[in-house]
C-alpha positions as CSV (number, residue, x, y, z in Angstrom):
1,X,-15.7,-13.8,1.7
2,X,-14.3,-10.5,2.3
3,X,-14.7,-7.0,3.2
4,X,-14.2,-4.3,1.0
5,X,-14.7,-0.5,1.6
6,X,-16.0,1.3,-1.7
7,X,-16.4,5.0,-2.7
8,X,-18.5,5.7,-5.6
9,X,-20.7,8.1,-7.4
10,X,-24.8,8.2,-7.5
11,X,-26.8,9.3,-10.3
12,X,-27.1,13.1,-9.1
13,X,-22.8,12.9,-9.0
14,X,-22.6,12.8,-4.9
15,X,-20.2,10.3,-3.6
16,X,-21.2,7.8,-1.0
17,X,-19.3,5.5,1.1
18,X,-19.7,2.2,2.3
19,X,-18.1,-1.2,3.3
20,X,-19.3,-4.6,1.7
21,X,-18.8,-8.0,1.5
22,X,-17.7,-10.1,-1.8
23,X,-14.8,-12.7,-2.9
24,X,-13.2,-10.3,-5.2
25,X,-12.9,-6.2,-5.9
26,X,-14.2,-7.2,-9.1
27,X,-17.6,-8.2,-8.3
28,X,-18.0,-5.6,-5.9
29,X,-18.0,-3.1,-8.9
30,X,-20.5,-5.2,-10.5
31,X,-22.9,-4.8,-7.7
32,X,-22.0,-1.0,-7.5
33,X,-22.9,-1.0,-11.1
34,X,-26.2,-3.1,-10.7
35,X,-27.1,-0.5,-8.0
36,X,-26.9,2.8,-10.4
37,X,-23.3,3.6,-8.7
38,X,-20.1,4.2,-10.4
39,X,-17.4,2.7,-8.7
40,X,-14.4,4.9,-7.9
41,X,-12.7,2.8,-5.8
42,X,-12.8,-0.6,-4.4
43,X,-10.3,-1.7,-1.6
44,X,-10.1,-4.6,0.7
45,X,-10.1,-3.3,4.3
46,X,-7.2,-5.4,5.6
47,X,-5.0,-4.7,2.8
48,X,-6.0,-0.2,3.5
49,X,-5.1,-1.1,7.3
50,X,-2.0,-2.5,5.9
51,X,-1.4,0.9,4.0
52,X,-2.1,3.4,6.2
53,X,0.0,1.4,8.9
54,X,3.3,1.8,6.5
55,X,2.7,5.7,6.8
56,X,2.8,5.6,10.1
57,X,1.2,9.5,10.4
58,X,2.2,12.2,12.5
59,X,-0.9,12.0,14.1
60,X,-2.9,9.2,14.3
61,X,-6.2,8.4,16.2
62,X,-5.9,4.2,18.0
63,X,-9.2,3.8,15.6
64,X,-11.4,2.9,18.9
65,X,-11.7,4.7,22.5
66,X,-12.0,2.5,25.4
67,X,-15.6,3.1,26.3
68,X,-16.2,2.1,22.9
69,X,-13.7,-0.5,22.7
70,X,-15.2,-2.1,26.4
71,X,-18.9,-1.8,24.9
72,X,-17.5,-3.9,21.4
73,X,-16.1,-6.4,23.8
74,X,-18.9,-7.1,26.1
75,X,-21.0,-7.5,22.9
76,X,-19.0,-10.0,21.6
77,X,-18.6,-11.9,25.1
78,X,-23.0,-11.9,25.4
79,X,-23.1,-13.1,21.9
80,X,-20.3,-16.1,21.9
81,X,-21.8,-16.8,25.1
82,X,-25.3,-17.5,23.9
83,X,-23.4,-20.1,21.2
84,X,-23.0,-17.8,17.9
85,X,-20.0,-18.6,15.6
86,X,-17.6,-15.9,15.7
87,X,-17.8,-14.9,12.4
88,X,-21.6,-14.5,13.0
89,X,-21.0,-12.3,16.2
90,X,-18.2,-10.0,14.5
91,X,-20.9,-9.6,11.5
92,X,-23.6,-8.6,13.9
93,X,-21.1,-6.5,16.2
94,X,-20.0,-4.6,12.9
95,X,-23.4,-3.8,12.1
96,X,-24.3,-2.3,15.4
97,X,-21.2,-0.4,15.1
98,X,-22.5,3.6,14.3
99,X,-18.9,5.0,13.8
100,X,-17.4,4.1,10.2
101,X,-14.1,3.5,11.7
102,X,-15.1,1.0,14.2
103,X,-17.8,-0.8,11.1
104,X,-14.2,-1.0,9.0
105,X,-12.2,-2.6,12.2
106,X,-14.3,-5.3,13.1
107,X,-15.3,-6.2,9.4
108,X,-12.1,-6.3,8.7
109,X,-11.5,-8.4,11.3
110,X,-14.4,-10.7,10.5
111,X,-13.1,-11.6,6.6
112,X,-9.7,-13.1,8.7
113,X,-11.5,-15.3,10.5
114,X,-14.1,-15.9,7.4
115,X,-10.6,-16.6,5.9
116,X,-9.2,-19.2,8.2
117,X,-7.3,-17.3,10.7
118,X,-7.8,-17.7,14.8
119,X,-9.8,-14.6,15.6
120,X,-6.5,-13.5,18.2
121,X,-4.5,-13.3,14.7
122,X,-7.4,-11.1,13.0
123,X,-6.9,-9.0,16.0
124,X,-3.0,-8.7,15.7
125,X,-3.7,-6.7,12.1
126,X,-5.1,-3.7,14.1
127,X,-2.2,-3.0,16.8
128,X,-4.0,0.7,17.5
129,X,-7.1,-0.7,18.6
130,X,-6.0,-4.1,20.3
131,X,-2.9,-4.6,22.2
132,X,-1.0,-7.6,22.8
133,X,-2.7,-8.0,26.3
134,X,-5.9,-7.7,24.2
135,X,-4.4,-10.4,21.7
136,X,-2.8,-12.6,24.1
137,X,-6.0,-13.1,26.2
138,X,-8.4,-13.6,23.1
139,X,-6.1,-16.2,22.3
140,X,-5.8,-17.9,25.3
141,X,-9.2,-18.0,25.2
142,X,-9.5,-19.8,22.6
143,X,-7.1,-22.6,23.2
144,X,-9.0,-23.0,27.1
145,X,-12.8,-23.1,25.3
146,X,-13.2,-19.9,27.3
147,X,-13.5,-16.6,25.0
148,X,-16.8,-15.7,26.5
149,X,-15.1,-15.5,29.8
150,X,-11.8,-13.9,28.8
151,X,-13.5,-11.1,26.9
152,X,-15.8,-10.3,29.9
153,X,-12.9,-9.8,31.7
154,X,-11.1,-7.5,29.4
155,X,-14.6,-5.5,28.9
156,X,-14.3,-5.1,33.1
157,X,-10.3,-4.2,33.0
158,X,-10.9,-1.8,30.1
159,X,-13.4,0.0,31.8
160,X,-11.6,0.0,35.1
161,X,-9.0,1.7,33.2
162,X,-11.0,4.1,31.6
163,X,-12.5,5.1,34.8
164,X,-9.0,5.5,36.8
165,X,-8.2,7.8,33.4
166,X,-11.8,9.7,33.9
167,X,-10.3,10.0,37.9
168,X,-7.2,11.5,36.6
169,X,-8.7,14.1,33.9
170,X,-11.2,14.9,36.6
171,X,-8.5,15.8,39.0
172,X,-6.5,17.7,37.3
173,X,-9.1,19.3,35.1
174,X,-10.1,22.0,38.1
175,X,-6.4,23.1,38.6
176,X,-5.8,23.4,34.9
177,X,-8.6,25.7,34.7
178,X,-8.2,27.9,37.7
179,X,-4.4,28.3,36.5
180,X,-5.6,29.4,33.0
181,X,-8.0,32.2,34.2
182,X,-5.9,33.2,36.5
183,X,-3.6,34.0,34.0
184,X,-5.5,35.2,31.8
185,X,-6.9,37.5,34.3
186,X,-3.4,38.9,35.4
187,X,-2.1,39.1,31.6
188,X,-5.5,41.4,30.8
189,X,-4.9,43.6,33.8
190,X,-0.8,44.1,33.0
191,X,-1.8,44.4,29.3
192,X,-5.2,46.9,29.4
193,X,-6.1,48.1,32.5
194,X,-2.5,49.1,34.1
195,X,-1.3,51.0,30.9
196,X,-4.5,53.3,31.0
197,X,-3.9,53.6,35.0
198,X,-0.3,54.5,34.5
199,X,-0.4,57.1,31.6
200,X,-2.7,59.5,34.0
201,X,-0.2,58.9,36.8
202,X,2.7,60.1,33.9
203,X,0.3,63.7,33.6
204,X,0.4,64.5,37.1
205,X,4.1,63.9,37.8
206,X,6.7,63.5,40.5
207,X,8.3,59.8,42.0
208,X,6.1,56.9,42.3
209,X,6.5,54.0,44.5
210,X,8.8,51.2,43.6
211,X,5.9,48.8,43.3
212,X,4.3,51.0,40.6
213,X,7.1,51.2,39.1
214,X,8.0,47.3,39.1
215,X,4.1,46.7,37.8
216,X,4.8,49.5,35.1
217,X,8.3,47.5,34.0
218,X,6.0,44.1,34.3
219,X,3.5,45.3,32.0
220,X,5.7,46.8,29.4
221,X,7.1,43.6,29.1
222,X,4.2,41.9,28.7
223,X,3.3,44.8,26.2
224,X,6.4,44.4,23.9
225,X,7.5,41.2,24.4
226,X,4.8,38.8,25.7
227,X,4.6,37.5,22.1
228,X,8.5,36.5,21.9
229,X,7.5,34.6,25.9
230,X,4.7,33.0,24.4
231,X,6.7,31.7,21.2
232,X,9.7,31.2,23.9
233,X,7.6,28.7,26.1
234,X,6.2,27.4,22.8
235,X,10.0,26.3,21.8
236,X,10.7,24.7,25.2
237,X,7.9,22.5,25.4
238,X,8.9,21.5,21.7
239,X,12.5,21.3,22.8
240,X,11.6,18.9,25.6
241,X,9.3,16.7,23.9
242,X,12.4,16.3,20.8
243,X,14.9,15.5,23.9
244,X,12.5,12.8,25.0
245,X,12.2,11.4,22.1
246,X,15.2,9.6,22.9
247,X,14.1,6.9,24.8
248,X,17.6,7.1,26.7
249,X,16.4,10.2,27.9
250,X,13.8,9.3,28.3
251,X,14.1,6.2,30.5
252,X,16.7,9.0,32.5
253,X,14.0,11.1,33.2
254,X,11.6,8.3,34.1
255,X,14.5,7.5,36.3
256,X,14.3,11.0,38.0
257,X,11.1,10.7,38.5
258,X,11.0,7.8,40.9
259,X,13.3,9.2,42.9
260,X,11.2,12.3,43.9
261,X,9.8,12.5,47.0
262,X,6.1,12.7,46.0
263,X,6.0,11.9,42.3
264,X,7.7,9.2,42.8
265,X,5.4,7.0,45.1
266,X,2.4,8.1,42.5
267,X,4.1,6.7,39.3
268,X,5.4,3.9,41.3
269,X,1.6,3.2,42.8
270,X,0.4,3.8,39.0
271,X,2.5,1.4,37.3
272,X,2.1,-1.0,39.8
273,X,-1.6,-1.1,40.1
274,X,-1.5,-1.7,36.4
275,X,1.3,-4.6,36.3
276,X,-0.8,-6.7,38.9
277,X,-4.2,-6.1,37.5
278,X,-2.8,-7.4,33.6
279,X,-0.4,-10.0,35.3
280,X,-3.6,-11.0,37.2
281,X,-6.3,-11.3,34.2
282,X,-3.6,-12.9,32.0
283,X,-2.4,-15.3,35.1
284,X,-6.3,-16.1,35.4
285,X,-6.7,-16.6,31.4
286,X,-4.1,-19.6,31.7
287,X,-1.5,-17.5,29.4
288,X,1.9,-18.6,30.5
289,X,3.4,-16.9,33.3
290,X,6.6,-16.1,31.3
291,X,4.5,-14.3,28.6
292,X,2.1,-13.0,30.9
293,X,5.3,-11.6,32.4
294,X,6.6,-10.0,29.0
295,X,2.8,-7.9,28.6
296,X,2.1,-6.6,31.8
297,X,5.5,-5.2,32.0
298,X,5.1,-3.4,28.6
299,X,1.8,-2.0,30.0
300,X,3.2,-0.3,32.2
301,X,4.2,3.8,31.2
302,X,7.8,4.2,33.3
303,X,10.6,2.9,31.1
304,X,12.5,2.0,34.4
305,X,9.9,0.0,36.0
306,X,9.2,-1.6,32.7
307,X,12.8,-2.6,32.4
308,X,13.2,-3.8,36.3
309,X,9.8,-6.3,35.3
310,X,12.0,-7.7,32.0
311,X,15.1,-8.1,34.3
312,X,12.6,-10.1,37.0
313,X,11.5,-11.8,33.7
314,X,14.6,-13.5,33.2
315,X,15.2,-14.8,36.5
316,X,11.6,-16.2,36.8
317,X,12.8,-18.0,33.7
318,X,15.9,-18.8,35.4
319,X,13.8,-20.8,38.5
320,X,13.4,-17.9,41.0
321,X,10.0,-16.8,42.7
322,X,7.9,-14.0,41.2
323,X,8.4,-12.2,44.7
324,X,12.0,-12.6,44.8
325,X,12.7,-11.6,41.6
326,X,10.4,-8.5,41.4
327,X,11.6,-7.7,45.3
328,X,15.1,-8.2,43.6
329,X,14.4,-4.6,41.2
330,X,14.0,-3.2,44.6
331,X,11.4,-1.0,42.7
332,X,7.8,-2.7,43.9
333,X,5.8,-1.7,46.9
334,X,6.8,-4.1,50.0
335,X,3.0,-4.9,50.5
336,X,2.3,-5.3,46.9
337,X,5.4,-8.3,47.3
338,X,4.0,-9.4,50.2
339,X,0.8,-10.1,48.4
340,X,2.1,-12.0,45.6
341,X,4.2,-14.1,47.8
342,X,1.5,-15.2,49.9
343,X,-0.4,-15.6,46.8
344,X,2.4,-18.1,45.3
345,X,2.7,-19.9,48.0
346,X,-1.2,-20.1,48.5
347,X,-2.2,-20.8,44.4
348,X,-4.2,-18.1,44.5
349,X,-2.0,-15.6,42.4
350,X,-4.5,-14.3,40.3
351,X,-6.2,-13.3,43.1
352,X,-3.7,-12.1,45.4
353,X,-2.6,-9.9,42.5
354,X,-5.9,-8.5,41.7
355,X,-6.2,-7.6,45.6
356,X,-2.4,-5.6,45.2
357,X,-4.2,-3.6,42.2
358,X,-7.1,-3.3,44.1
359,X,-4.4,-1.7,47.1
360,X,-2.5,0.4,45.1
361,X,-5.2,2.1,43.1
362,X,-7.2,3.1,46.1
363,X,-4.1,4.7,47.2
364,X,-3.6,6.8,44.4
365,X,-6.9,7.4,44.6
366,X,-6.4,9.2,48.1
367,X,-3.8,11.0,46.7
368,X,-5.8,12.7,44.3
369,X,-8.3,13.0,46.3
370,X,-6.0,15.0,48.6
371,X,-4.4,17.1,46.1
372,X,-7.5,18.1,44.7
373,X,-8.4,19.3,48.1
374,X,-5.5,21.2,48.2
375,X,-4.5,22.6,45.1
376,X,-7.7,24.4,44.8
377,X,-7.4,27.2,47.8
378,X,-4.1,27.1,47.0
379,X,-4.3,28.6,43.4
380,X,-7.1,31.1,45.2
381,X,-4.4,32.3,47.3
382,X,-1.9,32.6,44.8
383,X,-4.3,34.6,42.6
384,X,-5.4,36.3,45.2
385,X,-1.9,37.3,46.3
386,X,-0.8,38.6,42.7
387,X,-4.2,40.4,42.0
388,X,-3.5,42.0,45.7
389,X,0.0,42.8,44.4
390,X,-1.3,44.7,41.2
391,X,-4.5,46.9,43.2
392,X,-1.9,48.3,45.4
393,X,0.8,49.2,42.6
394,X,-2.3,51.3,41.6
395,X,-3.4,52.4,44.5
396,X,0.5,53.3,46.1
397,X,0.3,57.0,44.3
398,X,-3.3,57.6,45.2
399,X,-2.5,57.3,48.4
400,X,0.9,59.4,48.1
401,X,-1.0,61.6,46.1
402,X,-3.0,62.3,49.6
403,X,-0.8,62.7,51.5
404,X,1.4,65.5,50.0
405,X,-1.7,67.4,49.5
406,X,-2.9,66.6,53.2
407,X,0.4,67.8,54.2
């Protein structure tokens, strides 16, 4: 039995929506019809995934966020847990589901199982809203007699990474702010109040100070040309994101940025908090080490340190130590290495990994902590400083103005 989503009309002509189960589109429109609707169309959800994958659109939502996506997972881990058949706890998952999107998903996924396949395989036809680490450990947890246990764990790391995403927003959502109405401020005072300040100045006459007169050239620019900036900037951003898009570019650029003296260290500490916590759940969820390998290093978001974990790949493969080969990339944090080579040596990998993640994200999470701290008065003083700038460009003439007559 499968699922298929339907959209018909009721008797007062309003179209409704809906996703139902049947062996054939067929008799789906014969229950439609039973029910007073008139079936407009009648689709199997796995074969409308299949379609809207081949367009591949511009802009595309994953189908599930990862609050969402940890909640469906820790329903599914309590309910295989307590001894339901899968296909019984992806029925009762979908129902509880409120968004349509996330009903389709899991029904869909539920009528590959109903349909023979391994429920890791049902997973692989939505790559948006499950990964291959997501695949990889379903299925190993299926082969061990473990799924429960696997999908707790992926609940846990899918919430850890939402919170260390909720860290990041948070941290950079105060600057962002503070730089917009800054901004904003000094764009209003070039653009309304100076020109009304200056034109009186223009009445009375004689030189004014060269401050005025680089706020008066400031503002006319903004005046008769901010648009052309804006549209400028606008192009650049464009221009970048196109250049990119190349991902030898883009690897170049990744390369550029661990070679900075700041940056660096964060996306270094970022992508390898990530690599030991998903090498550690997948080490711990008996997937080969090899494989395990292959999807933590594709996990990870710098193209460089993703292709130093492929080249350690291959000389794992070759008989070398984990340590030595990832020590060998010359890319990794020496404690990090450390870690894992005690961990080899004691058996306790998994652990020993986890610990390394554990290391590396508390670091970054002092760095932000720091630059939080920082950036703030730091973008007061800036504003500050250019607000200061424009009050005495204003006040310059007054104060001229005072003078001459005091004289």
């Amino acid at each position: 039995m499968a699922a298929f989503e339907y959209l018909a009309l009721d008797q007062k002509g309003r179209q409704k929506k809906g996703i139902v189960e049947g062996d054939t589109p067929k008799q789906i429109r014969q229950n439609l019809r039973e029910k007073g609707l008139v079936p407009l169309e009648v689709e199997a959800v796995t074969e409308k995934h299949r379609k809207q994958q081949s367009r591949k659109p511009l802009f595309s939502s994953p189908g599930m966020s990862a609050s969402d996506l940890s909640l469906v997972t820790r329903q599914l881990s309590t309910l295989i847990n307590a001894a339901i058949p899968v296909e019984e706890t992806l029925k009762a998952v979908a129902d509880q589901c409120e968004k349509p999107k996330q009903k389709t998903v899991m029904m869909g996924v539920r009528s590959r199982v109903v349909e023979g396949h391994t429920m890791a395989d049902a997973l692989r036809e939505y790559p948006r809203v499950f990964d291959s680490l997501y695949c990889s450990m379903v299925a190993a947890g299926e082969k061990s007699g473990h799924l429960d246990a696997v999908l707790d764990r992926l609940a846990d790391y899918t919430e850890r990474r939402e919170e260390m995403r909720s860290k990041i927003f948070s941290a950079l959502a105060y600057p962002i702010i503070l730089a917009i109405v800054s901004l904003g401020i000094i764009v209003f005072l070039l653009s309304y109040v100076v020109p009304k300040i200056v034109s009186s100045y223009s009445d009375m006459g004689g030189e004014l100070p060269g401050l005025t007169r680089a706020l008066i050239a400031t503002s006319d620019f903004i005046i008769n040309y901010g648009i052309y900036l804006g549209i400028g900037i606008f192009a650049l951003i464009s221009l970048v994101k196109w250049l990119l898009s190349n991902p030898k570019r883009l690897k170049g650029w990744h390369s550029k940025i661990l070679k900075l003296p700041l940056f660096g260290r964060v996306s270094r500490n970022i992508n390898a908090a990530r690599f030991s916590r998903t090498l550690s759940i997948l080490n711990s969820s008996s997937v080969p080490l090899l494989e395990a390998l292959k999807i933590s290093g594709d996990v990870m978001t710098n193209l460089e340190l993703k292709e130093a974990v492929h080249e350690a790949t291959f000389k794992v493969r070759e008989g070398a130590s984990l340590k030595a080969s990832l020590t060998a990339t010359g890319h990794f944090p020496p404690m990090m290495l450390h870690m894992i080579g005690s961990g080899e040596a004691s058996g306790e990998l998994d652990r020993m990994l986890e610990k390394a993640a554990d290391n590396q994200e508390r670091q970054f999470e002092h760095f932000v902590n720091t630059l939080t701290s920082l950036v703030g008065p730091v973008m007061i003083l800036v504003m500050g400083g250019f607000v200061l700038t424009i009050v005495l460009a204003i006040l310059l003439p007054i104060f001229q103005m005072n003078q001459l007559l005091a004289g």
